[in-house]
N, C-alpha and C positions, 0 to 999 in steps of 0.2 A: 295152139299155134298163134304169136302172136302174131298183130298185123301192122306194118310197115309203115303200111300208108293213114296211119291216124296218128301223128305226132303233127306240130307247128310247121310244119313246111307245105301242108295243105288247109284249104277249108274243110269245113263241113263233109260227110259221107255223102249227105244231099247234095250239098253244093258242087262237089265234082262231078256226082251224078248227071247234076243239072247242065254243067255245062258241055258232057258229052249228050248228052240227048239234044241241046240247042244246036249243036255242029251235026253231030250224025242223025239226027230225029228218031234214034232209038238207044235203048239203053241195055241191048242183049248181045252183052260181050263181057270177056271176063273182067274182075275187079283190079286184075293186076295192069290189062290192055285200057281200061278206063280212068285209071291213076297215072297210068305211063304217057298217056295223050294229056293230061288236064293245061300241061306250061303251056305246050303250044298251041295249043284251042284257047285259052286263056289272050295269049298274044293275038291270035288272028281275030279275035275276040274285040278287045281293047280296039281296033284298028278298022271294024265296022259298028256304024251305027243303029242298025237294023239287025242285029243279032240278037236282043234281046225281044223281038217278035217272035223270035223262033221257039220261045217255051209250049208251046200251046200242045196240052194233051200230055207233059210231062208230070202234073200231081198223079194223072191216074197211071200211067208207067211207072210209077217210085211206088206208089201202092199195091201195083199187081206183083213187082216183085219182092217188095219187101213185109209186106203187110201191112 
């Protein structure tokens, strides 16, 4: 099957990753509900400047579920 959400219109697999985990502080929800949010976390994003505090604890989240 192929997958949608890995053509030019997004970054990185991490990097959407990343920026659901920086809004929600977890990253266990599906692929499709984690790609569907990224524009708008992206925008509410862009619009605070203390959101990029919010990584902490996400290398080892991207590692546990991905390996």
């Amino acid at each position: 099957m192929e997958n949608i959400y890995l053509n030019d219109e997004f970054p990185s697999h991490k990097e959407v990753y990343e920026m659901f985990y920086k809004t929600k502080g977890h990253i266990d929800s599906t692929e499709e509900t984690i790609y569907s949010c990224y524009w708008g976390y992206f925008k509410r994003a862009w619009h605070n400047e203390e959101f990029y505090s919010h990584g902490e604890g996400f290398e080892e989240a991207y590692r546990k579920k991905f390996g």
